[in-house]
C-alpha positions in Angstrom: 68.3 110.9 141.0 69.5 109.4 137.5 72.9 108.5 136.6 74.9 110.5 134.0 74.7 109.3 130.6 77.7 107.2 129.1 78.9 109.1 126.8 78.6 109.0 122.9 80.8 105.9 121.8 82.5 105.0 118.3 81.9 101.3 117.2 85.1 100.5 115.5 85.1 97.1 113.1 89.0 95.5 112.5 89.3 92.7 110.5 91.5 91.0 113.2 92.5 92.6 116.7 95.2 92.4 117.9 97.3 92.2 115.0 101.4 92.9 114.9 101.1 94.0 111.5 98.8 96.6 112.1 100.5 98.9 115.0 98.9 101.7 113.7 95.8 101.0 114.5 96.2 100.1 117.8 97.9 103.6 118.1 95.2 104.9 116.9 92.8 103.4 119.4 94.7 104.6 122.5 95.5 107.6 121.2 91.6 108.1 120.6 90.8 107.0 124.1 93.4 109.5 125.6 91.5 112.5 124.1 88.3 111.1 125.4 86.7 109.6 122.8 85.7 105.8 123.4 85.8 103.1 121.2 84.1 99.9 121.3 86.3 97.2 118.9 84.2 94.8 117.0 86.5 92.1 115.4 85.8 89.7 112.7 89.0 87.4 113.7 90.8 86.5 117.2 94.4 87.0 117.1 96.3 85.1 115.1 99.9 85.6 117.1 101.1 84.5 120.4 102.1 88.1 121.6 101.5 91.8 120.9 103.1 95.2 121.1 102.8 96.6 124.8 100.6 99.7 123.5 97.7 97.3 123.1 97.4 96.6 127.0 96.9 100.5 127.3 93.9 100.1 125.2 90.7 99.6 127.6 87.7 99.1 124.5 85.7 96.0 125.1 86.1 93.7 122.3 83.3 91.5 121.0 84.4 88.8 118.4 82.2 88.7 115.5 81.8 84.6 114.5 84.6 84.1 111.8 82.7 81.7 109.1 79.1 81.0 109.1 79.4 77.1 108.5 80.4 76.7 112.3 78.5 75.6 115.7 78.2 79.5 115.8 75.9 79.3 112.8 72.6 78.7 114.4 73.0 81.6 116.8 74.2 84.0 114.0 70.5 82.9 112.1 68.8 83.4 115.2 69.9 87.2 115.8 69.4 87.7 112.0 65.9 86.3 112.6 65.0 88.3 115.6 66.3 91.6 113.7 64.4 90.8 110.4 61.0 90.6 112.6 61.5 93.7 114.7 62.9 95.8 111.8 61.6 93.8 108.2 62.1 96.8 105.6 65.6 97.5 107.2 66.5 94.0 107.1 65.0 93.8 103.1 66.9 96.9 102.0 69.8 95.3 103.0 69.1 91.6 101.7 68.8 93.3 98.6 72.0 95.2 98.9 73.9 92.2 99.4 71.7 90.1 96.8 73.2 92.7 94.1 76.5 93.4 95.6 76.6 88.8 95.6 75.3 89.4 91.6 78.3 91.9 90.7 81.0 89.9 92.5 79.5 86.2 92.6 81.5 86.3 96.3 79.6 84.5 99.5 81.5 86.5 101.2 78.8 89.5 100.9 76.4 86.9 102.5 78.6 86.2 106.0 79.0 90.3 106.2 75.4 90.8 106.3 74.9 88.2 109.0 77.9 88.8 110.5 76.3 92.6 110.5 72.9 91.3 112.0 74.7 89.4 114.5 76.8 92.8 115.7 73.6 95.0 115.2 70.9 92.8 117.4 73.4 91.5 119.8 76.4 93.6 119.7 74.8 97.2 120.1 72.8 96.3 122.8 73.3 99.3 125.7 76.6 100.3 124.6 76.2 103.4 123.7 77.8 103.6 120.1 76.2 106.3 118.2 78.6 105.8 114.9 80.7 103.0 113.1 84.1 103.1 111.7 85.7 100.4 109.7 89.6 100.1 109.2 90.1 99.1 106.1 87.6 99.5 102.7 87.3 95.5 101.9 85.7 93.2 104.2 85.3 95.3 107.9 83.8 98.1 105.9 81.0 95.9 104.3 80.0 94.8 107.9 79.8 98.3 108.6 77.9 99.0 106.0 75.5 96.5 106.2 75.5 97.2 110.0 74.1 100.4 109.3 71.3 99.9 106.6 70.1 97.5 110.2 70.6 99.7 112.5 70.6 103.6 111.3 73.8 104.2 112.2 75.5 106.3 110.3 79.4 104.1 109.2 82.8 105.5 107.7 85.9 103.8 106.9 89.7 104.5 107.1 91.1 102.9 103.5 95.0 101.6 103.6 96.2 100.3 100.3 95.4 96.5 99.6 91.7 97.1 100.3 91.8 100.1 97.8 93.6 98.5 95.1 92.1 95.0 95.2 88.7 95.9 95.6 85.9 96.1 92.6 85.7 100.0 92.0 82.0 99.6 91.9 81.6 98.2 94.9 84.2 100.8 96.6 82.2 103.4 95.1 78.9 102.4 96.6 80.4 102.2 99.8 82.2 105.8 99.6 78.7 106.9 98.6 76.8 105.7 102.0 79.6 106.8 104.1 79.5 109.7 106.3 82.6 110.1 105.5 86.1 107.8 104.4 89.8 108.4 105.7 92.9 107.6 104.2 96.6 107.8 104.8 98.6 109.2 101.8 97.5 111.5 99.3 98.0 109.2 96.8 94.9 107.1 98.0 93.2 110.1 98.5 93.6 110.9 94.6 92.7 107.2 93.7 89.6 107.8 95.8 88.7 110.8 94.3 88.8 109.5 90.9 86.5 106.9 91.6 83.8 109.6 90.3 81.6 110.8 93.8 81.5 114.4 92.7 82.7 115.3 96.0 79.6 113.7 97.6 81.4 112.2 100.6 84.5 113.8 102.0 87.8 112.2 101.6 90.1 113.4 104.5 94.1 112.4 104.0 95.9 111.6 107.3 98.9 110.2 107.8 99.1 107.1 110.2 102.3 107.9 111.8 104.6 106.6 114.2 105.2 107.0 118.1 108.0 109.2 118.3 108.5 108.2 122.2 109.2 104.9 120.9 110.9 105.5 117.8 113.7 107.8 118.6 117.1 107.7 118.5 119.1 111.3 118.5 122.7 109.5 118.9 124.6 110.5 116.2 125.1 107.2 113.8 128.8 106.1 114.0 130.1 106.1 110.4 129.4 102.4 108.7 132.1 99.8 108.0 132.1 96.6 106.7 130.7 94.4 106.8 128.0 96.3 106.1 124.4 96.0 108.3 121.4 95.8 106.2 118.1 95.2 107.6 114.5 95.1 105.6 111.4 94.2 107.9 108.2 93.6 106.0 105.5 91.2 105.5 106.7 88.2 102.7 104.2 88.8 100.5 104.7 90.0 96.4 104.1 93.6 97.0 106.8 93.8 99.0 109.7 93.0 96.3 112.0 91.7 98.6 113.4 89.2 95.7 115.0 92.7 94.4 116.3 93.2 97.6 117.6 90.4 97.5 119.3 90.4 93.6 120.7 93.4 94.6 122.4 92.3 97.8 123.3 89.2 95.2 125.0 92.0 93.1 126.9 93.1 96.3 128.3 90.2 97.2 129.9 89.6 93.5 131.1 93.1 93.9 133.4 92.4 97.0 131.4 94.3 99.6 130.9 92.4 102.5 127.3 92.7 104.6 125.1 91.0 107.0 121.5 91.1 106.1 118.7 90.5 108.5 114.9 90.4 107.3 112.4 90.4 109.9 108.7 89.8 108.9 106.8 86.7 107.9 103.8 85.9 105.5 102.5 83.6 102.7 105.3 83.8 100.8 107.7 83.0 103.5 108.8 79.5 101.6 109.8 81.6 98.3 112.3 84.0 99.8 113.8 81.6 102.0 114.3 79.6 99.4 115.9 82.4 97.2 117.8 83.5 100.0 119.4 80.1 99.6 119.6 79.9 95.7 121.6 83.8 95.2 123.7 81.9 97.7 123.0 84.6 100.9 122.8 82.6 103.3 126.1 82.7 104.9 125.2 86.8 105.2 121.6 86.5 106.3 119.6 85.7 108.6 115.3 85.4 109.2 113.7 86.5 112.3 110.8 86.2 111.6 108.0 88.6 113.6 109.3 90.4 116.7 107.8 93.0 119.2 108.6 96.6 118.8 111.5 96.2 121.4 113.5 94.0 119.8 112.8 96.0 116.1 113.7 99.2 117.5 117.5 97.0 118.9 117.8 96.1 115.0 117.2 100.0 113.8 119.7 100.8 116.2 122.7 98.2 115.3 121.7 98.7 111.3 123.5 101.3 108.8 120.7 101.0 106.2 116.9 100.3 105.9 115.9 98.6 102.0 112.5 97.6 100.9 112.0 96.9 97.1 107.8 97.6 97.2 106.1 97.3 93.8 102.8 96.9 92.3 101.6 93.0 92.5 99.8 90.9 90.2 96.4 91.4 91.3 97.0 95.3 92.1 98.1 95.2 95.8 100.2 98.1 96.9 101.7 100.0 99.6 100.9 103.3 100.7 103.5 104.3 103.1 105.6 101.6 105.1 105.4 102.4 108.6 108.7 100.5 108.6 110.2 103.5 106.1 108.8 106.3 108.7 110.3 104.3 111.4 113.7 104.0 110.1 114.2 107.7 109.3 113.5 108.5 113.0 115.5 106.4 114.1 118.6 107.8 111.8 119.1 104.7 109.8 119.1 105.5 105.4 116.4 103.8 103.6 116.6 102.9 99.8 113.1 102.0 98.6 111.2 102.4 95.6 109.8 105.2 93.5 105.8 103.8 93.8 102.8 104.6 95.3 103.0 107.0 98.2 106.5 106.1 99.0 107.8 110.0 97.7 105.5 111.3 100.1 107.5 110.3 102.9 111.1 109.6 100.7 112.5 112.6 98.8 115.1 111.5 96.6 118.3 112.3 97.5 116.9 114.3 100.7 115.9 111.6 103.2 116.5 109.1 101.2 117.5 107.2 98.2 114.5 105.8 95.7 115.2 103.3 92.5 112.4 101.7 90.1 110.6 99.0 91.4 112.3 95.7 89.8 115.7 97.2 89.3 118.2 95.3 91.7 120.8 96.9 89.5 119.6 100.2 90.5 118.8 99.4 94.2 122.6 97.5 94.4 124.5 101.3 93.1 121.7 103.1 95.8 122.7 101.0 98.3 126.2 101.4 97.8 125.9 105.0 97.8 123.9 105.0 101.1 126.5 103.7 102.7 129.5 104.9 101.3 129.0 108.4 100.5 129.2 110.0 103.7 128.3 113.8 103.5 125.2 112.3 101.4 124.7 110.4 104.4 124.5 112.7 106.9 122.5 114.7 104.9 119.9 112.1 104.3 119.6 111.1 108.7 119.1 114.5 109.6 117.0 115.4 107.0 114.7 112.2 107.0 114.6 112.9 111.0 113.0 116.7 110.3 110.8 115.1 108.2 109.0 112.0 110.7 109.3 114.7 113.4 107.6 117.7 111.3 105.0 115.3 109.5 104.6 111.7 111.1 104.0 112.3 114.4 100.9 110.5 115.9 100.2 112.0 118.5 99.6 115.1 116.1 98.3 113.9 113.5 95.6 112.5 115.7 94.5 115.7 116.6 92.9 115.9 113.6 91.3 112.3 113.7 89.6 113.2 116.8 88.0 116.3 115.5 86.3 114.6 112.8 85.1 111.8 115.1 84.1 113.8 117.6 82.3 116.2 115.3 80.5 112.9 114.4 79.9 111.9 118.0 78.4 114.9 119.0 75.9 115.3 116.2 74.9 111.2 116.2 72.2 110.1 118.4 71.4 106.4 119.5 68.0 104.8 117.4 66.1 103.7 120.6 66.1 100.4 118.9 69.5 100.0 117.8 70.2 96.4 119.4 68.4 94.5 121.9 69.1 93.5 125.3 69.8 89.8 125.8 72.1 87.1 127.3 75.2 86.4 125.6 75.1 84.7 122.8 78.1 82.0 123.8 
């Protein structure tokens, strides 16, 4: 008598897993695996922190680490299973050698090479008896060329979810050519979605918009919020990188403290840029009312929502394009009933309706984010207006475990209709 099939399995490709930064897609995973649908994670790094939120030991996908660089004792065994694939399957392997040859041509970026190897390694060793009938990438940059690639080698049919960075940073052309293989692309604000569209497919691959959201078992805090006195507790968590515009968070908390209001300001978060804003922390002489946490673990977060009376983050446009969509840290503030003052870019409005659930300035006015703040916390009926408004609003729109409803559909749709190349991998020993 045979045994059952496994069933149909989704291939995900992260370009690091676990990450702390990236919640939502750990979320995402084990909400996916709760409605039956089962991923198998493909990562191109190995965590890069010490810890990680306790919704990733829910998760039960095998992970298989891609080799990070190709100049590494890895290398040999990465040309081996690029050499075995290009002798079983030679015009697979040639369409997408020349893919990367012109993608290398447009961009002059070595990168393209390592994802097609990196894609030949996954495809010839990675596929091998799993199962995995479709490939998603998070993110439109680097994990979605490795999907790509991966499927010119194998057949499988790829789509990606795009965030913001890898939207906005990316050469159009080469976003374009990947929206045009894709079975489909995801993204979460309707802002990308527009970007997207504009990119000039003639509706040729469907663009869905869903939101990320937030878990609202975790991030949930129905106490009413006692009415703020000074000194005043202001918190911003956020990577330290440009986009961010924590220096006009921190001007305007500059401005504050000329005007005689007192405060204690906590940032939590840490990044490239860490050295800059420390250092300015020190120069707009905060540092008696601030203090740097660095990254924590949703528990300890959630104690800072809780003991904070407002929520800022300064996000604007960066040098070389970066942008938010919507802050997961925004969403998470409003549920848990703390007023955010952020800025009127990007996606932000989507979530932030001025004067509703919150308060939004231009990006790189601290003059303008110093009065917003002040009238966050002083004007009361506004206020309370704004916490139980921006609750509705997380509750009615940025709930996970709804918004994943719709996630599943389209992946299982895709499950159901994909079917395994008999000669998608290989069997084999591992590779070390």
């Amino acid at each position: 008598m045979s045994l059952p099939a496994d069933p149909p399995c989704l291939g995900m490709i992260l370009k690091g897993y676990p990450r702390i930064s990236e919640t939502f897609i750990s979320n995402e995973i084990r909400l996916l695996e709760q409605r039956g649908i089962p991923v198998h994670i493909f990562s191109m790094r190995k965590p890069r922190e010490s810890f990680c939120h306790p919704s990733v030991k829910e998760i039960q996908a095998r992970v298989d680490y891609l080799p990070e660089t190709i100049v590494s004792r890895r290398l040999p065994v990465v040309l081996k299973h690029n050499a075995l694939l290009a002798a079983r399957r030679p015009a697979r392997y040639a369409m997408a050698l020349n893919l990367a040859l012109r993608r290398f041509r447009r961009t002059r970026k070595s990168a393209t090479l390592k994802h097609l190897l990196q894609a030949g390694y996954l495809v010839n060793f990675g596929l091998a008896n799993r199962g995995i009938v479709h490939l998603h990438a998070h993110f439109a940059h680097s994990p979605t060329s490795v999907a790509m690639f991966s499927s010119l080698l194998s057949g499988l049919p790829f789509s990606f979810t795009a965030h913001a960075k890898d939207i906005y940073t990316s050469d159009p052309c080469q976003l374009r050519e990947k929206l045009a293989m894709a079975a489909y692309a995801i993204t979460c604000t309707e802002y990308n979605r527009s970007h997207l569209m504009g990119l000039g497919l003639n509706g040729h691959t469907p663009i869905h918009r869903i939101y990320h959201g937030i878990d609202l078992t975790l991030f949930n805090d129905p106490a009413p919020r006692p009415t703020p006195t000074p000194p005043y507790r202001i918190l911003s968590i956020a990577r330290l990188t440009a986009k961010k515009g924590l220096p006009t968070v921190l001007q305007a908390l500059a401005s504050l403290k000329q005007y005689g209001v007192a405060f204690d300001y906590t940032l939590i978060g840490d990044g490239d840029d860490r050295a800059t804003i420390l250092n300015l922390i020190e120069t707009l002489g905060l540092s008696p009312q601030s203090r740097w946490l660095g990254t924590l673990p949703h528990d300890a977060v959630r104690e800072h929502y809780r003991r904070s009376d407002l929520f800022v983050l300064g996000c604007e446009v960066a040098a070389n394009g970066d942008r938010d969509g919507i802050p997961n840290v925004l969403v998470e503030s409003l549920a848990m009933g703390v007023p955010v003052v952020a800025t009127r870019i990007s996606a932000i409005p989507e979530l932030v309706t001025h004067g509703e659930t919150g308060l939004l300035v231009t990006p790189g006015r601290p003059d303008q984010m110093a009065a917003a703040m002040i009238q966050a916390l002083t004007d009361h009926e506004l206020r309370g207006k704004m916490i139980s408004a921006g609750r509705r609003h997380v509750q009615a729109v940025f709930d996970n475990v709804k918004l994943v409803q719709r996630l599943v559909q389209i992946h299982r749709e895709q499950l159901r209709s994909g079917v395994t190349p008999h000669d998608a991998g290989r069997s084999g020993p591992s590779p070390g």
